[in-house]
C-alpha positions in Angstrom: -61.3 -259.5 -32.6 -64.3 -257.7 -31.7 -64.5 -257.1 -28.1 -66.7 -254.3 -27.3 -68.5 -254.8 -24.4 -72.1 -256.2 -24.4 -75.1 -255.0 -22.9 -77.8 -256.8 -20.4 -79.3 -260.1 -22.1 -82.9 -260.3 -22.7 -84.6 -262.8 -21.0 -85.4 -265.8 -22.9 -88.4 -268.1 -22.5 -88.0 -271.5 -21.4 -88.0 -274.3 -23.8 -88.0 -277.8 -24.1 -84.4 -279.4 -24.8 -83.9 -282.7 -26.3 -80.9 -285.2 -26.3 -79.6 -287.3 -29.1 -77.0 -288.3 -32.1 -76.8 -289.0 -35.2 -74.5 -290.4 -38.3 -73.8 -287.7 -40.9 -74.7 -288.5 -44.5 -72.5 -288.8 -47.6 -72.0 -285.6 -50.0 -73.9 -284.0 -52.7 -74.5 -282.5 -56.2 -74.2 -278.7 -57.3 -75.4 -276.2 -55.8 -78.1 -274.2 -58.0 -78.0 -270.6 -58.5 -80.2 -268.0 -55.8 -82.5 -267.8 -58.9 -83.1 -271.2 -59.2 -83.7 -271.6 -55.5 -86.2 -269.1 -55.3 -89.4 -269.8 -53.9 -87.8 -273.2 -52.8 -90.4 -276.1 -53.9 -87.9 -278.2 -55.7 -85.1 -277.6 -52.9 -86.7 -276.4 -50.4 -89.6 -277.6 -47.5 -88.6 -281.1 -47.3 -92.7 -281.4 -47.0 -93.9 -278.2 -45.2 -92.9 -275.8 -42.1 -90.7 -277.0 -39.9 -91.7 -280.9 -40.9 -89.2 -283.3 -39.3 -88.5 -281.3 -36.2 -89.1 -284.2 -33.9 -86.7 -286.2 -35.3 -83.6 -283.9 -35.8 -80.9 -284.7 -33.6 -77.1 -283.1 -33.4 -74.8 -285.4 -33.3 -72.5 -285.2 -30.6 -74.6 -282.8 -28.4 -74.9 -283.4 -24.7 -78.1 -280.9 -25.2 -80.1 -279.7 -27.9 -83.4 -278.2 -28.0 -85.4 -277.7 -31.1 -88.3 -274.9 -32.2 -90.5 -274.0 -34.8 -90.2 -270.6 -35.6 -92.5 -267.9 -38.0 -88.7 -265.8 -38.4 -85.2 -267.4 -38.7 -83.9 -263.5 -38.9 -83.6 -260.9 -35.6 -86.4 -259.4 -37.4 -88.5 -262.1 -35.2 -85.7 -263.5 -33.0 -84.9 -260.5 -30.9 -89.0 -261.1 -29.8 -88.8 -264.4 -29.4 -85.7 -265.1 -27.7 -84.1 -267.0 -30.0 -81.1 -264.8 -30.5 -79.2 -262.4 -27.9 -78.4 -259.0 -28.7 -75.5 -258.3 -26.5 -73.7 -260.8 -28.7 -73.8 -258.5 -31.9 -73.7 -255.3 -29.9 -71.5 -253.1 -31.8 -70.4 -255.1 -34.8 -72.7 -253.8 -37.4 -73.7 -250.0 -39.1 -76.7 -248.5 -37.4 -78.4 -248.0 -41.2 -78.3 -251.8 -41.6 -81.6 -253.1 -43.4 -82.8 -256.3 -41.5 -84.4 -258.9 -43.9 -87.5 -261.1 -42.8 -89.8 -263.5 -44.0 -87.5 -266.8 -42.8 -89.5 -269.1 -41.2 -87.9 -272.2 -40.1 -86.8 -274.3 -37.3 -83.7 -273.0 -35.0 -82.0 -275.6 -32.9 -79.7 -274.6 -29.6 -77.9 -276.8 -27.8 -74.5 -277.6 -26.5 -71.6 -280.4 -27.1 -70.0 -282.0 -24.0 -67.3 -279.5 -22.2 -65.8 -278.6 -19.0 -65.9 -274.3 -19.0 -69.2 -272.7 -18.2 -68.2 -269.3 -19.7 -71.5 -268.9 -21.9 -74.5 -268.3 -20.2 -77.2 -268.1 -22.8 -80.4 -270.1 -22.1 -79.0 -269.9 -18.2 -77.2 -273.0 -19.4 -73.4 -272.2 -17.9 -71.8 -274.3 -20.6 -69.4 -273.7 -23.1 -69.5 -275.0 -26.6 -72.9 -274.0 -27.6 -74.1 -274.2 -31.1 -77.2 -272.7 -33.4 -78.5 -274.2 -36.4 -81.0 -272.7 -38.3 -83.0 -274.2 -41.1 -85.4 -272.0 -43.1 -88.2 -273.8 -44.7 -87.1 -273.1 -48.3 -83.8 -273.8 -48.6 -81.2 -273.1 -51.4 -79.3 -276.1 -50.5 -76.5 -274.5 -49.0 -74.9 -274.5 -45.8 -73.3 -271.6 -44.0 -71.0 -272.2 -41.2 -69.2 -269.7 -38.4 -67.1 -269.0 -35.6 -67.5 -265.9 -33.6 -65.5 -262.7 -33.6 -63.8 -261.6 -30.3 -64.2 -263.4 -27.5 -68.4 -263.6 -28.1 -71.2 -266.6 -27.5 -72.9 -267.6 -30.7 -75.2 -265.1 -32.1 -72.5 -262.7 -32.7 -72.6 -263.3 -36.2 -76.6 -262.8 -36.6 -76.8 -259.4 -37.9 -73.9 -258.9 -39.8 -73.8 -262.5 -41.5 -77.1 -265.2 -40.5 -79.9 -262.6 -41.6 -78.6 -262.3 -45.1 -77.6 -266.0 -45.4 -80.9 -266.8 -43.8 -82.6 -264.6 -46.7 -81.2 -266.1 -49.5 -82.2 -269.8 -48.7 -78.9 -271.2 -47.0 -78.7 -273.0 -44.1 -76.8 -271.6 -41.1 -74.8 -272.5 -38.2 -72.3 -271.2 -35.4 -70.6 -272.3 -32.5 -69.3 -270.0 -29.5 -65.5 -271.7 -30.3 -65.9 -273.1 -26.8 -64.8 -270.8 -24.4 -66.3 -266.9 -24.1 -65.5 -263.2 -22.6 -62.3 -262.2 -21.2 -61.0 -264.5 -19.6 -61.6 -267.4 -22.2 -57.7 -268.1 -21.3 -58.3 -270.1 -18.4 -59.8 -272.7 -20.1 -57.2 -275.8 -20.7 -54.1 -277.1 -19.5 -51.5 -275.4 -21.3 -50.4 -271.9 -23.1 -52.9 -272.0 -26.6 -54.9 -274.8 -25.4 -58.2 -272.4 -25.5 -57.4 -271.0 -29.0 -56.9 -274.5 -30.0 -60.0 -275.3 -28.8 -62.0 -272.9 -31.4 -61.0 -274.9 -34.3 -61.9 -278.2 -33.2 -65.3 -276.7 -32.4 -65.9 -274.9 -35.7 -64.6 -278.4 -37.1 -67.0 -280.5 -34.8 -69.8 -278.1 -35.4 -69.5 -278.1 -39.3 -69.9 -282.2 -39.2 -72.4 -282.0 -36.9 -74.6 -279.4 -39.1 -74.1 -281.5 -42.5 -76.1 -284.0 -40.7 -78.7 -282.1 -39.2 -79.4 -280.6 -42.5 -79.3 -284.3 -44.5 -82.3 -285.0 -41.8 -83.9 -281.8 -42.1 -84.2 -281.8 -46.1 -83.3 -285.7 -46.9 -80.2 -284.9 -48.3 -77.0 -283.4 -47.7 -75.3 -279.8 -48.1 -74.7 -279.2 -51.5 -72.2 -276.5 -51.0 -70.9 -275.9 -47.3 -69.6 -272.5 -47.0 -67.2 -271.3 -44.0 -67.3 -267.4 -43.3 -66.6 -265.0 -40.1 -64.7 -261.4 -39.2 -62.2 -261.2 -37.0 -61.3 -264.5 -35.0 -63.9 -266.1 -36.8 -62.0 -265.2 -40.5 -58.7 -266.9 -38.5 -60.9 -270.1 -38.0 -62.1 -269.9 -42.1 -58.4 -269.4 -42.8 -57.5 -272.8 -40.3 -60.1 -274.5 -41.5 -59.1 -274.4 -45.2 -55.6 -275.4 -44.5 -56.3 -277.8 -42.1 -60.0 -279.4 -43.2 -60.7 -278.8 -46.8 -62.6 -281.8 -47.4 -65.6 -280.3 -44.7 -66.0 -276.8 -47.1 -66.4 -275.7 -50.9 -65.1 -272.3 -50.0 -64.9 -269.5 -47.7 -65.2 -265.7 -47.4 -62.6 -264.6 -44.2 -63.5 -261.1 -43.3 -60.2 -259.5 -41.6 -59.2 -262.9 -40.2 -56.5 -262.4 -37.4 -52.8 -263.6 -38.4 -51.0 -266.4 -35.9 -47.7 -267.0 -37.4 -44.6 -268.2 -34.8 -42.2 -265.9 -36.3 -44.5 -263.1 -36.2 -46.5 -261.0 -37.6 -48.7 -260.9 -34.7 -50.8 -259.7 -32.0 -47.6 -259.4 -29.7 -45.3 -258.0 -32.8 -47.6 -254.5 -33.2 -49.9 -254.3 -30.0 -46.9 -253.6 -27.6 -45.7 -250.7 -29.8 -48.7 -249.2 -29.6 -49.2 -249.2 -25.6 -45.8 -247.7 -25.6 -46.1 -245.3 -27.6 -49.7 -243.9 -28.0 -49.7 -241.5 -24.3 -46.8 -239.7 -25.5 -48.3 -238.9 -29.1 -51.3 -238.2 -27.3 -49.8 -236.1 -24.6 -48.7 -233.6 -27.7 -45.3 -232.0 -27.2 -42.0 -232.4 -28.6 -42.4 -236.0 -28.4 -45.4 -236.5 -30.0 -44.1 -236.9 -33.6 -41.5 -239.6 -32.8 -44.1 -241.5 -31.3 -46.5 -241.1 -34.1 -43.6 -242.5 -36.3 -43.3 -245.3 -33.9 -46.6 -246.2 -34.4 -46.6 -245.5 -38.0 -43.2 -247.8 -38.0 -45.4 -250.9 -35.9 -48.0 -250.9 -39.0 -50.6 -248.7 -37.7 -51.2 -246.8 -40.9 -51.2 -243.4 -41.7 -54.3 -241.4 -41.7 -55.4 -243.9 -39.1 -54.8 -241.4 -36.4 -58.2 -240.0 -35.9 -59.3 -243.9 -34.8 -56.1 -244.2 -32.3 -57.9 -243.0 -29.3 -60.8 -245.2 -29.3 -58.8 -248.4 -29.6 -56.5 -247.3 -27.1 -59.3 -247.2 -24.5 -60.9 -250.0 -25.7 -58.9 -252.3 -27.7 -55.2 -252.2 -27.4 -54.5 -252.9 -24.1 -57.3 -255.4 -23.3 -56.7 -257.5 -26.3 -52.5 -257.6 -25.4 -52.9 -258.4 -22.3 -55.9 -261.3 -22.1 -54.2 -263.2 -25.2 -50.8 -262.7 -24.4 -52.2 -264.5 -20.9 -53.5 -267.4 -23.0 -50.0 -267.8 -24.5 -47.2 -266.6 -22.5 -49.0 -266.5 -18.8 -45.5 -266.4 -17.1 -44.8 -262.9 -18.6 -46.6 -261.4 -15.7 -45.6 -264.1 -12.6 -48.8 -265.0 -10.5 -50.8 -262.0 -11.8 -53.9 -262.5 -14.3 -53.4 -260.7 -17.5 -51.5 -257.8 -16.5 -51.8 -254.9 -15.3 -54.3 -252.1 -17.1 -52.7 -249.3 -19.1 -49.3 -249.7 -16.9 -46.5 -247.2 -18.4 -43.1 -248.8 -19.7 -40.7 -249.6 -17.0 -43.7 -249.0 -14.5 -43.8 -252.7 -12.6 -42.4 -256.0 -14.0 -44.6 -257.7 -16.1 -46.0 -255.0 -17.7 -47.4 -255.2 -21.5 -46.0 -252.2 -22.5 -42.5 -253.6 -22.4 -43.5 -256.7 -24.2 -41.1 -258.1 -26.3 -42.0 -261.7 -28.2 -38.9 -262.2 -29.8 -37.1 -261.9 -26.5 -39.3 -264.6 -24.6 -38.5 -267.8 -24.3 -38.9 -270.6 -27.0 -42.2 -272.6 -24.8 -43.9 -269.2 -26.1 -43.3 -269.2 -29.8 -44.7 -272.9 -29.8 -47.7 -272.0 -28.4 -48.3 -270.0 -31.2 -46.7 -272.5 -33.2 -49.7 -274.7 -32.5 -52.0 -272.8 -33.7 -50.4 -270.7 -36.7 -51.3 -270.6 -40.1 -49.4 -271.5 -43.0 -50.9 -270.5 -46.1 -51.4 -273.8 -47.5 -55.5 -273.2 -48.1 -57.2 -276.5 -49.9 -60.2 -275.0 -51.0 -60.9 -271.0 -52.4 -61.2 -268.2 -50.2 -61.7 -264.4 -50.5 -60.5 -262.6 -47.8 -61.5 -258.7 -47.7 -59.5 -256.4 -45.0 -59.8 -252.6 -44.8 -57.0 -250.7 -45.1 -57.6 -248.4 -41.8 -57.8 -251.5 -39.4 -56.0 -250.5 -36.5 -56.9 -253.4 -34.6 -55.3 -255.3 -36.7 -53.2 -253.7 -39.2 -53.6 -254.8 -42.8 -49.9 -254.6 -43.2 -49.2 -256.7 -40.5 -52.1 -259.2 -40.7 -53.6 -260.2 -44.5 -51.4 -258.4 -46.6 -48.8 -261.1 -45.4 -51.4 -264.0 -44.8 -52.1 -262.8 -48.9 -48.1 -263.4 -49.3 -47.9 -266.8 -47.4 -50.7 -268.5 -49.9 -48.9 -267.0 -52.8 -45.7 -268.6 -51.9 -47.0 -271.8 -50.7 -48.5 -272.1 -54.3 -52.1 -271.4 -53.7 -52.9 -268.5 -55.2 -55.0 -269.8 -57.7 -57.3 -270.1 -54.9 -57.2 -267.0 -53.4 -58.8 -263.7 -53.8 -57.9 -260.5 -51.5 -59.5 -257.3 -51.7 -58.4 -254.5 -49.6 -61.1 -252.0 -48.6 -60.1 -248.5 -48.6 -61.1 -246.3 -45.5 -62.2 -249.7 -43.7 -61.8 -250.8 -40.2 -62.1 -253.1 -38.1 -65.4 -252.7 -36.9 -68.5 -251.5 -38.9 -70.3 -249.7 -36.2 -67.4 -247.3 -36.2 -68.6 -245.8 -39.9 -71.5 -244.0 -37.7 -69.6 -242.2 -35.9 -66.8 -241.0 -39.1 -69.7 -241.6 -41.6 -67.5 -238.8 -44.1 -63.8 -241.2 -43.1 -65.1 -244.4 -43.1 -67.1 -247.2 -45.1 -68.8 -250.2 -43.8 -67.4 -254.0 -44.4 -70.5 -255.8 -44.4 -71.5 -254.7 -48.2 -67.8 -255.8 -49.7 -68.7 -259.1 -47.2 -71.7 -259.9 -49.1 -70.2 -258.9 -52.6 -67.4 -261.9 -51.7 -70.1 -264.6 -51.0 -71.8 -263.8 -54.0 -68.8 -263.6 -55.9 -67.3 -266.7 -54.1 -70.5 -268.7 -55.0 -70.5 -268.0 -58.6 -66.9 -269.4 -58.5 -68.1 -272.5 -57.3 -71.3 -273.0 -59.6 -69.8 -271.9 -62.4 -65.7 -271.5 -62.8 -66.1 -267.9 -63.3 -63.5 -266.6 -61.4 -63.7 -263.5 -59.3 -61.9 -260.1 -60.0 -58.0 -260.2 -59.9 -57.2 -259.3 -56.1 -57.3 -255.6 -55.6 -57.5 -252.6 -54.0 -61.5 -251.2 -53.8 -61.4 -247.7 -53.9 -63.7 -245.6 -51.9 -66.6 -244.2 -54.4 -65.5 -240.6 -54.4 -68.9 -238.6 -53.3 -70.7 -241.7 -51.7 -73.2 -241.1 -49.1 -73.7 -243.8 -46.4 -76.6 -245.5 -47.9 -74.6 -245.8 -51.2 -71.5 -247.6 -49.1 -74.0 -249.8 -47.1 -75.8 -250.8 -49.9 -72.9 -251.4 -52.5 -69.2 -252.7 -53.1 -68.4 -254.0 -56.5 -65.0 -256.0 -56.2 -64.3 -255.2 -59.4 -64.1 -251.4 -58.9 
């Protein structure tokens, strides 16, 4: 879910926006290999840098604004303003390489809303969107939602640059609604959640056509990836819209299901029972067996205090507002790090299969079911204790087998991973970055699509006994 807070935005030049919409084109041939794309002449510049920018135009958007740019990556637009760095703050190793050399043209805008959560650009408006198109393209398309509760550049370190690098197209939406108190947008219990797949849905349509106009023809090979949140929406969108998408890559998507598992089945457990394991004494064991018992896995222990001061109790209580706000009367998300018993409404007592039935169909709205239409890899590490992997993909792994999918499905579980990469700095000698076993799925995902070759049986990856952190950053064979 990735909410670590952000830091101050840069300021950002001002540019000129643009208005405008367009019909999206019909579909496409196969994809060819990175190799073949290289150097980009025969798929590529569509007649030079940035040619066509005039006349690109997102369909849909209330707002867009388009520019030229010299680099698509944060290696140039960190300088430029053309990404935000409080977005991605957080999410990625400190060690990570940062790729360059992408020039292109980057278009910002926004589709028509009602929440003004998102302030990039000083805009106030929900629902924004980037597309980027580098100049020599591979004639792909990547497309993402953002993890947490974050606007849309979250993704650009840990997934755009190295999309961006290897010739693909790339777009993201903020899932229309942002920051902490994204449950306030909509009518009714779920209604912002439900919200972030019809804009990962309208933003994918919207980008097909922008790239048709960009390079005179159509995706190839539209690709749906994100962590967190954003691996839920790859997950909903491969149930729900497999004609829009050849594949995806969900990294540690978060698990809706009505009957639980879920956020409200595991976090509760562990605002109960964390103080007294941490308090020590006789009762700390029990309580570490609770939380053991809630599917907060063992050895996890040295991560338990961080997420209990910034995760646990912040992530209950603003999305159990967003789905069951009469738990807590006329009060807003709760109350912060209230003991069991303390005051009614308190999120330490929570108990979902107690609550009435209006709750479990908000989450009903929004579940998952299992029933993926296209292939997806889904990677998870095994010491998530955000969300748990025995409580989140090892049974979203379960419900694609038994709806009869598994012959599109891949799952690799990461030893020694969590939840969030920038966590491996601090327990460099516990830990081991995502991101690499990220990147080994895409590849491994597009050579399934090009060519048949199906990736390694689902597994567990073993940490390389001996590895340095420039080994794990750089590397993670899937077939290991």
């Amino acid at each position: 879910m990735a909410l670590l807070p952000g830091t101050a935005r840069p300021t950002r030049p001002r540019r000129r926006a643009a208005l405008g919409a367009v019909a999206v084109a019909a579909a496409a041939a196969l994809l060819p290999s990175p190799a073949d794309a290289d150097a980009g002449s025969a798929l590529g510049s569509a007649a030079g840098h940035c040619a066509g920018l005039s006349r690109l135009l997102v369909p849909g958007a209330e707002r867009q604004q388009a520019d030229c740019l010299d680099e698509l990556t944060t290696a140039g637009t960190v300088a430029s303003g053309h990404t935000d760095p409080a977005d991605w703050a957080g999410l990625t190793p400190k060690g990570l390489t940062v790729p360059g050399g992408v020039p292109g043209i980057q278009v910002d805008g926004y589709f028509p809303d009602t929440s003004t959560t998102n302030t990039n650009h000083g805009w106030n408006h929900d629902a924004q969107f980037v597309v980027r198109l580098p100049d020599r393209w591979n004639g792909g398309l990547v497309v993402a939602g953002t993890p947490g509760n974050r606007e849309q550049y979250a993704n650009d370190r840990a997934i755009a640059d190295w999309v961006l690098a290897r010739g693909y197209a790339y777009a993201a939406t903020d899932k229309g609604n942002t920051g902490l108190a994204f449950h306030r947008d909509g009518s009714r219990p779920g209604d912002a959640v439900a919200e972030w797949n019809a804009r990962l849905t309208q933003l994918t349509r919207a980008a097909r056509a922008v790239v048709a106009q960009r390079y005179h023809r159509p995706p190839a090979r539209t690709l749906a990836t994100g962590m967190s949140n954003g691996g839920y929406l790859v997950r909903w969108q491969l149930e729900n819209h497999p004609e829009l998408y050849d594949g995806g890559v969900d990294w540690e998507g978060t698990l809706w299901r009505a009957e639980g598992p879920n956020l409200f089945t595991f976090l509760p457990a562990a605002l109960r029972h964390y103080p007294a394991y941490a308090a020590g004494g006789p009762g700390a064991e029990r309580a570490r067996a609770e939380l053991h018992r809630a599917g907060f896995p063992a050895g996890s222990e040295f991560l338990w205090p961080f997420h209990h001061q910034v995760y646990w109790d912040l992530t209950q209580r603003i999305y159990r507002e967003e789905f069951d706000p009469a738990f807590d009367g006329a009060a807003e998300a709760g109350t912060p790090y209230c003991a069991p018993g303390s005051i009614p409404g308190c999120d330490a007592d929570y108990d979902y299969p107690a609550r009435p039935a209006d709750v479990r169909a908000a989450v009903e709205r929004i579940a998952l079911t299992g029933r993926i239409g296209k292939p997806l890899i889904t990677i998870h590490g095994t010491l998530d204790v955000l969300l748990p992997i025995g409580r989140d993909s090892d049974v979203y792994a379960r419900m694609v087998r038994e709806a009869g999918r598994g012959g599109l499905f891949r799952y690799y579980r990461v030893e020694d991973g969590t939840h969030t990469d920038a966590l491996v700095d601090s327990f460099p000698d516990r830990l081991r970055p995502l991101l690499p076993c990220h990147r080994s799925a895409v590849t491994a995902l597009e050579t399934w699509l090009a060519d048949g070759l199906r990736p390694p049986a689902s597994r567990t990856v073993a940490r390389p006994a001996d590895a340095d952190a420039a080994t794990l950053l750089g590397d993670c064979p899937l077939d290991g």
